[in-house]
N, CA, C and O atoms as CSV, one atom per row, in Angstrom:
chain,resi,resn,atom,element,x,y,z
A,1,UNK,N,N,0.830,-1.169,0.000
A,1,UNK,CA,C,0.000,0.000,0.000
A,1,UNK,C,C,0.888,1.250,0.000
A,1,UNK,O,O,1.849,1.338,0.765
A,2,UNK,N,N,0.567,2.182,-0.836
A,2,UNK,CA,C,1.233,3.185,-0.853
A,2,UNK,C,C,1.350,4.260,-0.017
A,2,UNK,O,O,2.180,5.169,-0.037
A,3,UNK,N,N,0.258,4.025,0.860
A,3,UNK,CA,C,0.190,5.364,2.135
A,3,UNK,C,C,0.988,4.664,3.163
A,3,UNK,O,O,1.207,5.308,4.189
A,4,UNK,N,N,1.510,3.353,3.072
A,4,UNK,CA,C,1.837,2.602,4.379
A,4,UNK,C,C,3.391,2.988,3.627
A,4,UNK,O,O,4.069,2.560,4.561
A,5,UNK,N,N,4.187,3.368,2.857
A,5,UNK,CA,C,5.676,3.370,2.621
A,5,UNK,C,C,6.074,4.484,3.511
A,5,UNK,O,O,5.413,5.432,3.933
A,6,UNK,N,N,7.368,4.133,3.706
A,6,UNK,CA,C,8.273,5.340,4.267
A,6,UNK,C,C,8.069,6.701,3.629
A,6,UNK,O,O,7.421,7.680,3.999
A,7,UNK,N,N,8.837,6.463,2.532
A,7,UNK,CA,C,8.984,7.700,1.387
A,7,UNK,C,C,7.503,8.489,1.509
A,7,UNK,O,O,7.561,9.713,1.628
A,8,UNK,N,N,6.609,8.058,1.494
A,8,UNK,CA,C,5.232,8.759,1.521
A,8,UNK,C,C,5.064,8.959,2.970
A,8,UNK,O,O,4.644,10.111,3.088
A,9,UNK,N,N,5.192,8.369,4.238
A,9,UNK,CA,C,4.868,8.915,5.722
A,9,UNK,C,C,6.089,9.998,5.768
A,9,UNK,O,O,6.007,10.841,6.662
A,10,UNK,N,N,7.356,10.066,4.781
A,10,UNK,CA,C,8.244,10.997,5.260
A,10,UNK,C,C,7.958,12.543,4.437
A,10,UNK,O,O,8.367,13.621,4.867
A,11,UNK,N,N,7.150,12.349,3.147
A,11,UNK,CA,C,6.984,13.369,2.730
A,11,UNK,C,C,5.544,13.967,2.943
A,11,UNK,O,O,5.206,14.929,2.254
A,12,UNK,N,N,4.738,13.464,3.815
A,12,UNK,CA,C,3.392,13.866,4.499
A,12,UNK,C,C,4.283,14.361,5.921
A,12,UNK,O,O,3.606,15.300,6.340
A,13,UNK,N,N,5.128,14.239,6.594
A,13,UNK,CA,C,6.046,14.649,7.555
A,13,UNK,C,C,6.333,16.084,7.251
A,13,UNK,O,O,5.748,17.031,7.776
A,14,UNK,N,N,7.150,16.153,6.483
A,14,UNK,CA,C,7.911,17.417,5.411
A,14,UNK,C,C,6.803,18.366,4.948
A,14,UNK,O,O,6.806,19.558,5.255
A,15,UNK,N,N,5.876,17.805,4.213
A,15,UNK,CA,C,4.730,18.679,3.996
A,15,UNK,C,C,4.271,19.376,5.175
A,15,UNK,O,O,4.331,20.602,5.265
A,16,UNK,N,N,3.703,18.440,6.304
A,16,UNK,CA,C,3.069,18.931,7.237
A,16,UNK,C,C,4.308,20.415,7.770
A,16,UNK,O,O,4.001,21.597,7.618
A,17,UNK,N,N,5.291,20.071,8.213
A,17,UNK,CA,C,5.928,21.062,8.607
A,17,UNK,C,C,6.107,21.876,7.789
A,17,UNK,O,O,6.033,23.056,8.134
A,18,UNK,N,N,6.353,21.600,6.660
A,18,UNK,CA,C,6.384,23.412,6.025
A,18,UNK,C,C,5.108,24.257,6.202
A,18,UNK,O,O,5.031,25.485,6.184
A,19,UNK,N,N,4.266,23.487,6.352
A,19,UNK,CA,C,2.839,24.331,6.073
A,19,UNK,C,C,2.503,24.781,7.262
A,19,UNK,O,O,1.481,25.459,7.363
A,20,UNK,N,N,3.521,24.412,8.714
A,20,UNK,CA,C,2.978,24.828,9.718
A,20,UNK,C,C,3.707,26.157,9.880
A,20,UNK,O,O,3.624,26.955,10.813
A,21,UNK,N,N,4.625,26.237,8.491
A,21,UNK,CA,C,5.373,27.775,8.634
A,21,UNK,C,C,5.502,28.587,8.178
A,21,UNK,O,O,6.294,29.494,8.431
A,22,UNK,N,N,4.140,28.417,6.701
A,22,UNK,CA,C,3.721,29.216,6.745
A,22,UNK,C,C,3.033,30.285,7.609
A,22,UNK,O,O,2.590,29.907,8.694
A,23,UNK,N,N,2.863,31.829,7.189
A,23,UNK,CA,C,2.518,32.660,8.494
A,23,UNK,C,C,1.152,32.898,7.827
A,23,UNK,O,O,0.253,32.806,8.663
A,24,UNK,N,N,0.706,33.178,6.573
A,24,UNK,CA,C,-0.202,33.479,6.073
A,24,UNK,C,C,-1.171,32.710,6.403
A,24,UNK,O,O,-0.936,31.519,6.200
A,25,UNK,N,N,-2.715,33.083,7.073
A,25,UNK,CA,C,-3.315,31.762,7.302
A,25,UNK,C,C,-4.034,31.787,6.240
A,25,UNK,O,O,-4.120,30.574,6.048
A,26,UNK,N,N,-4.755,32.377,5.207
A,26,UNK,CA,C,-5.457,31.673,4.410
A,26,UNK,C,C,-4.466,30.648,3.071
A,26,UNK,O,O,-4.731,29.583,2.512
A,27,UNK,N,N,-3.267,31.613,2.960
A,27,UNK,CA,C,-2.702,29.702,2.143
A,27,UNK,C,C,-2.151,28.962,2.772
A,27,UNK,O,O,-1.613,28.174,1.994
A,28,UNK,N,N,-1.809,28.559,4.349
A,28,UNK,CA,C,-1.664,27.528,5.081
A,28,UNK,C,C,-3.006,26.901,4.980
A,28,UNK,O,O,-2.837,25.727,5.309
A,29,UNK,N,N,-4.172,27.086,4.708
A,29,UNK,CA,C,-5.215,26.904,4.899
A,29,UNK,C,C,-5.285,26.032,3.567
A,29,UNK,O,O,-5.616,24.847,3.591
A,30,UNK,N,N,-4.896,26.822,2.223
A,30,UNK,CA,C,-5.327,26.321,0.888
A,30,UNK,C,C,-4.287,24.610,0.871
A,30,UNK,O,O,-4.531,23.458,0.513
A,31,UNK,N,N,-2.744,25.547,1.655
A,31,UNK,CA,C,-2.291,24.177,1.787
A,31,UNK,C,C,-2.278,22.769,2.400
A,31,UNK,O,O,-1.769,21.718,2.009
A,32,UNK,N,N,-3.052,23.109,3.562
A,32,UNK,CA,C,-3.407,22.006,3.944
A,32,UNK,C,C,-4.690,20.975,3.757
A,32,UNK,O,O,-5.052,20.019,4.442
A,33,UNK,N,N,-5.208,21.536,2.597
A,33,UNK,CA,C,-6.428,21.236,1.691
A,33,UNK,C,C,-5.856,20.618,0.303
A,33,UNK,O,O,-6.538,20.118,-0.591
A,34,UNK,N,N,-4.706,20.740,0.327
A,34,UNK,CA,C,-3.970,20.165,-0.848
A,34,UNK,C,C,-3.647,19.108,-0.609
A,34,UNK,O,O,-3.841,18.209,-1.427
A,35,UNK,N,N,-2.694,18.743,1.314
A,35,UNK,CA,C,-2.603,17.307,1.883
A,35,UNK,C,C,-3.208,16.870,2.144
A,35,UNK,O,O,-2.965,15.671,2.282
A,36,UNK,N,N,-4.580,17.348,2.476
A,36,UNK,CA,C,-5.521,16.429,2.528
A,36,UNK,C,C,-6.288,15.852,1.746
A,36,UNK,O,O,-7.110,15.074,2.231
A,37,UNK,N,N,-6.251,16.037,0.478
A,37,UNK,CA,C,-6.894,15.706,-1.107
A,37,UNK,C,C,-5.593,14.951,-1.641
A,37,UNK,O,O,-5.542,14.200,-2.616
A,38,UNK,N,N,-4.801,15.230,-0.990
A,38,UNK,CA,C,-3.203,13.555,-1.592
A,38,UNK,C,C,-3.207,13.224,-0.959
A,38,UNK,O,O,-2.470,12.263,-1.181
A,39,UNK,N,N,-3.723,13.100,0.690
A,39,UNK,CA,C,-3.676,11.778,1.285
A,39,UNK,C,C,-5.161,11.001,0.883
A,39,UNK,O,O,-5.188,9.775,0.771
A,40,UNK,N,N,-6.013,11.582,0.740
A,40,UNK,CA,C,-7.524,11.061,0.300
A,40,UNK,C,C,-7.197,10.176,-0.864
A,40,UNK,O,O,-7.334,8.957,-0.763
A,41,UNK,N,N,-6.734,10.793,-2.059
A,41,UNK,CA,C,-6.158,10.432,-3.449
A,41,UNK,C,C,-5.252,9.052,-2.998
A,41,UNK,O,O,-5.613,7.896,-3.218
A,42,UNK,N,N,-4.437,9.314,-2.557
A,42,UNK,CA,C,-3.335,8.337,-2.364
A,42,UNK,C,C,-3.998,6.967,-1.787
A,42,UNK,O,O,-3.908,5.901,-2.396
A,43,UNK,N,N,-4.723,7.126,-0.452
A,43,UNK,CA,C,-5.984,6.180,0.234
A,43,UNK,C,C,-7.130,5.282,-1.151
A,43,UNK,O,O,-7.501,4.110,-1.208
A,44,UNK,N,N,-7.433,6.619,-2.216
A,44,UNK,CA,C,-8.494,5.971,-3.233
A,44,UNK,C,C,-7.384,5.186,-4.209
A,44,UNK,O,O,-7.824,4.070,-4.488
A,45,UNK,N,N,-6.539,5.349,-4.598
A,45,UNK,CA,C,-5.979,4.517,-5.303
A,45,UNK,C,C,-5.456,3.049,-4.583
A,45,UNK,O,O,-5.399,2.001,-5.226
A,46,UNK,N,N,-5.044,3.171,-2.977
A,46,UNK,CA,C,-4.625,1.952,-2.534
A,46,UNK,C,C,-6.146,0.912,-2.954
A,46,UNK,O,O,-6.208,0.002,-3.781
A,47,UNK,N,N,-7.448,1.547,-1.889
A,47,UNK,CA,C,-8.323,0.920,-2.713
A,47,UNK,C,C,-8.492,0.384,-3.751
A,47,UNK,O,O,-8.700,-0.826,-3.845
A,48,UNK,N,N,-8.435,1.195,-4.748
A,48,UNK,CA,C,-8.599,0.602,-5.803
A,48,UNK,C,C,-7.684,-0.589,-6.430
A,48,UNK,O,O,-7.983,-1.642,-6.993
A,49,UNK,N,N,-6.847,-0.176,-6.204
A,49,UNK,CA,C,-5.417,-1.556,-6.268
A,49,UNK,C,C,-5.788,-2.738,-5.268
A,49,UNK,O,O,-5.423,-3.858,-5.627
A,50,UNK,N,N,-6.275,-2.661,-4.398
A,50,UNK,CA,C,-6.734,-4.133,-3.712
A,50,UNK,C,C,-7.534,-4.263,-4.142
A,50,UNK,O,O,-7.349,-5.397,-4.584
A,51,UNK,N,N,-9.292,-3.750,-4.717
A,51,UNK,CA,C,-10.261,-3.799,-5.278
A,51,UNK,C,C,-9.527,-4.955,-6.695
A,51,UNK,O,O,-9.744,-6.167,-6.713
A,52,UNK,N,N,-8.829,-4.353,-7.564
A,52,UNK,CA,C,-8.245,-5.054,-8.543
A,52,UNK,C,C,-7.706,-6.061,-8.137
A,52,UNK,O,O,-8.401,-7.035,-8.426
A,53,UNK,N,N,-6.679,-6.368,-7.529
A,53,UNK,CA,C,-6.620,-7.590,-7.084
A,53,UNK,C,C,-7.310,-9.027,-6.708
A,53,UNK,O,O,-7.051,-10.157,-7.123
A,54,UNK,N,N,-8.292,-8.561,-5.761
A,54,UNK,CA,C,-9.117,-9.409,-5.651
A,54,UNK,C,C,-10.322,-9.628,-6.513
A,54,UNK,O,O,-11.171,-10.420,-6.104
A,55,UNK,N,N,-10.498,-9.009,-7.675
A,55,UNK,CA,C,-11.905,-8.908,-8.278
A,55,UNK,C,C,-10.733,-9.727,-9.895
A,55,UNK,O,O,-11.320,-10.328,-10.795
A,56,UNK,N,N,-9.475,-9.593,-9.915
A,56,UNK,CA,C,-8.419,-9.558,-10.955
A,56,UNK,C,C,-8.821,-9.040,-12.120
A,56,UNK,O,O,-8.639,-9.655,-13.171
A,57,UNK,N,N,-9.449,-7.782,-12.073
A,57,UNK,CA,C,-9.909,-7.020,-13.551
A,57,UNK,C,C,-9.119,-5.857,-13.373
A,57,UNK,O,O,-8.765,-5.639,-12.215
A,58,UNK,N,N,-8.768,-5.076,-14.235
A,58,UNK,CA,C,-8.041,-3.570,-14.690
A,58,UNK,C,C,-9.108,-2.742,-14.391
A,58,UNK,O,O,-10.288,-3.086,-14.467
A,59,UNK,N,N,-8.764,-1.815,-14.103
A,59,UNK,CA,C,-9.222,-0.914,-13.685
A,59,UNK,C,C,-8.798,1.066,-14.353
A,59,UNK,O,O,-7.951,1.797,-13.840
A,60,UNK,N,N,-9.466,1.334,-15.242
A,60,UNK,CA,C,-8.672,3.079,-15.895
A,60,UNK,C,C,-8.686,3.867,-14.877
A,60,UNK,O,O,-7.868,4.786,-14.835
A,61,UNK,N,N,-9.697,3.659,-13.748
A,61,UNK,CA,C,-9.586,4.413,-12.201
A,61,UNK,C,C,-7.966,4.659,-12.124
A,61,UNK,O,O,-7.433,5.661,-12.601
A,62,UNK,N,N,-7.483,3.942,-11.669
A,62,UNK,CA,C,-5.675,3.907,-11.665
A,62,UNK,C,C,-5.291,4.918,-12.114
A,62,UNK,O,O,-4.959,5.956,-11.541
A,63,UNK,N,N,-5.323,4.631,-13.281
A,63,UNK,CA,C,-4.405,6.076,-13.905
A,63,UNK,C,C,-4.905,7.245,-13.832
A,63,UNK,O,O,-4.132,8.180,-14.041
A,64,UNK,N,N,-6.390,7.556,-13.504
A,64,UNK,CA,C,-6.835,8.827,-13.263
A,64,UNK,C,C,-6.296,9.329,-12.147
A,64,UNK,O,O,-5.919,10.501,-12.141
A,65,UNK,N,N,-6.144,8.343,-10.775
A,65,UNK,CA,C,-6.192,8.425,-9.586
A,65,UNK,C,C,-4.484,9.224,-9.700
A,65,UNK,O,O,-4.010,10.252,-9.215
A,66,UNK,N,N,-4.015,8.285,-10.474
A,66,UNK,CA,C,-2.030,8.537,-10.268
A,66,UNK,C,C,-1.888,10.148,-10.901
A,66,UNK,O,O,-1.168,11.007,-10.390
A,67,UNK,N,N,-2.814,10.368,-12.233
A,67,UNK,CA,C,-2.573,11.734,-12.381
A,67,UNK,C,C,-3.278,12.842,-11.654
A,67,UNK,O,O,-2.936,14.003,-11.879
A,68,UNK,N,N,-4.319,12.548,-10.723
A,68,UNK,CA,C,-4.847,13.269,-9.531
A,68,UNK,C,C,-3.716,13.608,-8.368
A,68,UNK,O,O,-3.523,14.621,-7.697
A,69,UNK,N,N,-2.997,12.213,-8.425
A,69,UNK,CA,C,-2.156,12.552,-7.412
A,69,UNK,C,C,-0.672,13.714,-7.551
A,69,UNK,O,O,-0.149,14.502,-6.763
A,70,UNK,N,N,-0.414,13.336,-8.861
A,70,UNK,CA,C,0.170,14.069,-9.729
A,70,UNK,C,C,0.425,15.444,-9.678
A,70,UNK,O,O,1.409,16.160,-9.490
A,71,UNK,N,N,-1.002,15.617,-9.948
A,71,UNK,CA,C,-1.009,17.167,-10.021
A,71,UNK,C,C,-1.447,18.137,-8.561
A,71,UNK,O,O,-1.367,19.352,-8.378
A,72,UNK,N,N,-1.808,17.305,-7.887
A,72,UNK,CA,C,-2.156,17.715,-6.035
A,72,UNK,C,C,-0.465,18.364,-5.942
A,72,UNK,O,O,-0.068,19.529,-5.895
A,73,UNK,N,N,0.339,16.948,-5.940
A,73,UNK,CA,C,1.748,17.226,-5.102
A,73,UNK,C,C,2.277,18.629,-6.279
A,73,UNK,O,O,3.013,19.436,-5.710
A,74,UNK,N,N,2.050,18.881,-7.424
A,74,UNK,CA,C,2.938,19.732,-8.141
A,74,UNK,C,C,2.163,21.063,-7.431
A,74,UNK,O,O,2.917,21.971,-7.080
A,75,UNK,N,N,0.885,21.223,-7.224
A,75,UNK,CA,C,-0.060,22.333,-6.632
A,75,UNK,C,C,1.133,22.625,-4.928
A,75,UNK,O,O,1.803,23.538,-4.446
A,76,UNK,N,N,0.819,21.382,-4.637
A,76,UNK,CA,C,1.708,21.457,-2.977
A,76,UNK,C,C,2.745,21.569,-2.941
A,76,UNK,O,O,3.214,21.848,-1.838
A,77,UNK,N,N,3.741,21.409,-4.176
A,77,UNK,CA,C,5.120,21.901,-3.891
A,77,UNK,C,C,5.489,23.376,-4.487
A,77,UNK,O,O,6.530,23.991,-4.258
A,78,UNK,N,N,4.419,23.797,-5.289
A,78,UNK,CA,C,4.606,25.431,-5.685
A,78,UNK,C,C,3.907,26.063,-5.008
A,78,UNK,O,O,4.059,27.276,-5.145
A,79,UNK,N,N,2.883,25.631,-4.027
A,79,UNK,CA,C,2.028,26.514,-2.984
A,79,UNK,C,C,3.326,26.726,-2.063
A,79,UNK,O,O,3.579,27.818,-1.555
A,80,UNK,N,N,4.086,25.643,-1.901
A,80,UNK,CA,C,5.198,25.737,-0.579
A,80,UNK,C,C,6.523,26.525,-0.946
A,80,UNK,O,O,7.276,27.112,-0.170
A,81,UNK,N,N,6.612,26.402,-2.215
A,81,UNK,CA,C,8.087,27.140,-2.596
A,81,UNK,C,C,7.668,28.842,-2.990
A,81,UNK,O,O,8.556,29.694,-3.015
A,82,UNK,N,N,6.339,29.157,-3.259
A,82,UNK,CA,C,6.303,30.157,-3.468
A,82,UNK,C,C,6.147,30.600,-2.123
A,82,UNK,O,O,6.704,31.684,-1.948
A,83,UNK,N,N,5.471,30.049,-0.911
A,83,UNK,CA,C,5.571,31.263,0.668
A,83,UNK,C,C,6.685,30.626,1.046
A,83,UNK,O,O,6.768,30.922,2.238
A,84,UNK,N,N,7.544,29.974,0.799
A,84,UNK,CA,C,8.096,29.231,1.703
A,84,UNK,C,C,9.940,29.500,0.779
A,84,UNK,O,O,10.727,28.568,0.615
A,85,UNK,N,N,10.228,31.036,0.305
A,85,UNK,CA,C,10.992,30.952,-0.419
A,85,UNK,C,C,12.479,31.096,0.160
A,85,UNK,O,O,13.392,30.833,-0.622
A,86,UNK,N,N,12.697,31.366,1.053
A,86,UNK,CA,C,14.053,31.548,1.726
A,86,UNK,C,C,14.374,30.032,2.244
A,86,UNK,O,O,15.402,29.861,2.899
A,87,UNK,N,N,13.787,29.281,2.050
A,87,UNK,CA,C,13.847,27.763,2.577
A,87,UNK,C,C,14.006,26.660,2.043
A,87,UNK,O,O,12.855,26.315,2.307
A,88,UNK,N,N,14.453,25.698,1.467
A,88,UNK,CA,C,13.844,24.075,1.475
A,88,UNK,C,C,13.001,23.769,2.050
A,88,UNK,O,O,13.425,23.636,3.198
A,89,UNK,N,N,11.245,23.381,2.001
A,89,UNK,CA,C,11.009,22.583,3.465
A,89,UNK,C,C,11.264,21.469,3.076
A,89,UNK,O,O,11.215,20.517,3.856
């Protein structure tokens, strides 16, 4: 499952803290509406990947889901680099 990997609990880690530093509250606000629509996303695709498994049919859900997820994290890493510019988070 993909919400259960490291790499993904370490960059929901990383996310969370940058966004807690942002100062602005309405785009700390937009941003944390962004992690919570890629962790939702990320959750609907594990679904769906066990759904497939056990049913053993394909599913085009998948690839919608992967480019949902896609474009969340590119939203969440330019929401963060644009307030968040003197920094790495």
């Amino acid at each position: 499952m993909l919400q259960n990997t490291s790499q993904f609990r370490e960059d929901i880690a990383r996310y969370t803290a940058a966004i807690d530093r942002i100062s602005h509250e309405q785009e700390k606000l937009s941003a944390k509406k962004l992690l919570t629509d890629l962790v939702h996303q990320v959750k609907h695709l594990d679904d769906v990947h066990t759904e497939m498994i056990y049913s053993k049919q394909m599913s085009s859900t998948g690839n919608e889901l992967k480019s949902n997820i896609s474009t969340i994290r590119k939203n969440l890493e330019t929401t963060l680099k644009s307030y968040l510019k003197d920094s790495y988070y």
